[in-house]
C-alpha positions in Angstrom: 51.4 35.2 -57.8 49.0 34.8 -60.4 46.5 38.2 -61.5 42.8 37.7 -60.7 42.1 37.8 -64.2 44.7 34.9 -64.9 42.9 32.5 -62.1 39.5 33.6 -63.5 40.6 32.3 -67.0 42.0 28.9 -65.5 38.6 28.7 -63.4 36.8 28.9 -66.6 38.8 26.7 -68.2 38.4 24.3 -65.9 34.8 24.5 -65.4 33.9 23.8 -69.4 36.7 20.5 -69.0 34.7 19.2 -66.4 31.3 19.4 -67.7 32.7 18.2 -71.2 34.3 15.0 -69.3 32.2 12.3 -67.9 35.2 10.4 -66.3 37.6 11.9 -64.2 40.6 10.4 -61.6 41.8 13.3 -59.2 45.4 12.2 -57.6 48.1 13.3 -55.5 51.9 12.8 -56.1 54.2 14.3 -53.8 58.2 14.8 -55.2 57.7 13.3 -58.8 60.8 14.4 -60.9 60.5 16.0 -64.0 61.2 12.9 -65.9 58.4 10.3 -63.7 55.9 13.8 -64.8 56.7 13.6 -68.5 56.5 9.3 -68.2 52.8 9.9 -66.8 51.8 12.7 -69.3 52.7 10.4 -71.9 51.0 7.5 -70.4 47.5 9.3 -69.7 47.8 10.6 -73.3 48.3 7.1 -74.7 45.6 5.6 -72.9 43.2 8.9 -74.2 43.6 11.4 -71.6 44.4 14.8 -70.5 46.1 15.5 -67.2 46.2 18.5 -65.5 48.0 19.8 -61.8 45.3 22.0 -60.3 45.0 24.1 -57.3 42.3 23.0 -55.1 40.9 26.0 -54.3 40.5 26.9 -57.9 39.2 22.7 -59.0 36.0 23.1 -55.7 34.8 26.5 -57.2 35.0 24.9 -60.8 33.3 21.8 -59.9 30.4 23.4 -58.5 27.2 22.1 -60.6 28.9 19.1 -62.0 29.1 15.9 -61.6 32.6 15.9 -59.8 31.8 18.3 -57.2 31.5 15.7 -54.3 35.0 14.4 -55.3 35.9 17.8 -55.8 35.4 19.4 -52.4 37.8 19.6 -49.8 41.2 18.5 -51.1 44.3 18.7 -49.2 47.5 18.4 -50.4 49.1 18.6 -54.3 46.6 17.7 -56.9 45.9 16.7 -60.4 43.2 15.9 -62.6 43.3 12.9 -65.3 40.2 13.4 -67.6 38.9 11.6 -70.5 36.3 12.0 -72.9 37.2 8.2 -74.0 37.3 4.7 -72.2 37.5 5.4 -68.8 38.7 1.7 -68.2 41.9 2.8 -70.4 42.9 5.6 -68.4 42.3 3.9 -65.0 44.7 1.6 -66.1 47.7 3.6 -66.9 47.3 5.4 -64.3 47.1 2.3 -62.1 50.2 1.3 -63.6 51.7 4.0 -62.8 50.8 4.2 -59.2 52.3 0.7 -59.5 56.0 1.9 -60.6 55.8 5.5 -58.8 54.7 4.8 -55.2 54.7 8.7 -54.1 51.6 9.1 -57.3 48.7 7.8 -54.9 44.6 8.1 -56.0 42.0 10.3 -53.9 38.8 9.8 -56.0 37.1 9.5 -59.0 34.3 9.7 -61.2 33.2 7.6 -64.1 30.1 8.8 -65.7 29.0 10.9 -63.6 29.2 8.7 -60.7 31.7 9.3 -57.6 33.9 6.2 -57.0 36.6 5.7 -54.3 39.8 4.2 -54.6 38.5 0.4 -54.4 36.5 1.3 -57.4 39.4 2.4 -59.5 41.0 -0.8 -58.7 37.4 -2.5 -60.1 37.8 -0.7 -63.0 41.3 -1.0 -64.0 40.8 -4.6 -63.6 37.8 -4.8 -66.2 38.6 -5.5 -69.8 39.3 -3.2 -72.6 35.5 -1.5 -74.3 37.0 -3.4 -77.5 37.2 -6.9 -75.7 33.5 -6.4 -74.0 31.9 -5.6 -77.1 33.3 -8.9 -78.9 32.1 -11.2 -76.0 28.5 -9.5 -76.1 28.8 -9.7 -79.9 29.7 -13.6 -79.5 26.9 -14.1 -76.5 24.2 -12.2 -79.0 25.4 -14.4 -82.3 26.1 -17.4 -80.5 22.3 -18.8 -80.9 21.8 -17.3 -84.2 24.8 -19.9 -84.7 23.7 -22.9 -83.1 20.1 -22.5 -85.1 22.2 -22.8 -88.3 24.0 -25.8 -87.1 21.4 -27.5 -86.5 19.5 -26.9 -89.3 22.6 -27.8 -91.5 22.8 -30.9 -89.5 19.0 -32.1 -90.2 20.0 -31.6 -93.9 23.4 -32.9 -93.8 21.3 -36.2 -92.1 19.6 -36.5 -95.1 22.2 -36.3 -97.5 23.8 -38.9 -95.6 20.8 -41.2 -95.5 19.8 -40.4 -99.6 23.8 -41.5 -100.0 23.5 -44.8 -98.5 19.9 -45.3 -100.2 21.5 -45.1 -103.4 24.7 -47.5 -102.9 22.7 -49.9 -101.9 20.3 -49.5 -104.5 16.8 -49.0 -102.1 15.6 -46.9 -104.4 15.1 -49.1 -107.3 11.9 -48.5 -109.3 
């Protein structure tokens, strides 16, 4: 059994990860072996994370005045916390992934900036793409009539070039 002092440090511990992380997934597993635990740590670290087991008790008293407090409260069974500062879209996806390959690793809530989502939602956002991809299509939307203005106006000119051409092979512009 852990010393008061011990669960005091992890409380605090806790309590400054969650108000320094606006995207969280908590999760349950039940019987993962010690090789399916190092598989996941890797994978939430790839994707940007940090993943800790926690004890409930110890993860409601830490959540209170943040933003995962609803998602916080009242858990049963094992627990864990998958936190990222990053892409929350990332992490969502390995960890869906995962759930994917390792059917005892299941998802009880989470919450993406701030905001509580339920398991539906993590699905959403696993499905969305990459931050990288969505800024190059809003880059290519935002450019795209910037580009069309130049065609054109390359076109009127390119019109003229044409018609100058012709003018002057068939001698119209004879003084």
């Amino acid at each position: 059994m852990k010393e008061r002092s011990k669960k005091q440090s992890d409380l605090d511990a806790l309590r400054k990860t969650l108000k320094k992380s606006p995207s969280l997934f908590i999760t349950g597993f039940n019987k993962l072996t010690v090789a399916q635990d190092f598989e996941l740590r890797k994978a939430v670290r790839q994707a940007g994370g940090l993943y800790e087991v926690v004890k409930n008790t110890i993860a409601e008293k830490a959540s209170t005045g943040t933003p995962a407090e609803p998602a916080l409260k009242q858990l049963k069974g094992t627990s864990a916390i998958a936190f990222t500062e990053g892409d929350p879209v990332a992490l969502a996806k390995a960890l869906t992934k995962y759930a994917k390959d390792n059917p005892s690793f299941t998802f009880k809530a989470g919450v993406v900036e701030g905001r509580v989502i339920d398991l539906k939602g993590i699905t959403d956002l696993a499905s969305l793409p990459p931050k990288e991809e969505i800024y190059a299509k809003l880059l290519y939307v935002i450019n795209a009539p910037a580009q069309q203005l130049v065609t054109a106006l390359s076109g009127v000119a390119r019109n003229l070039a044409v018609v100058v051409d012709q003018g002057v092979k068939e001698n119209k512009f004879s003084s």
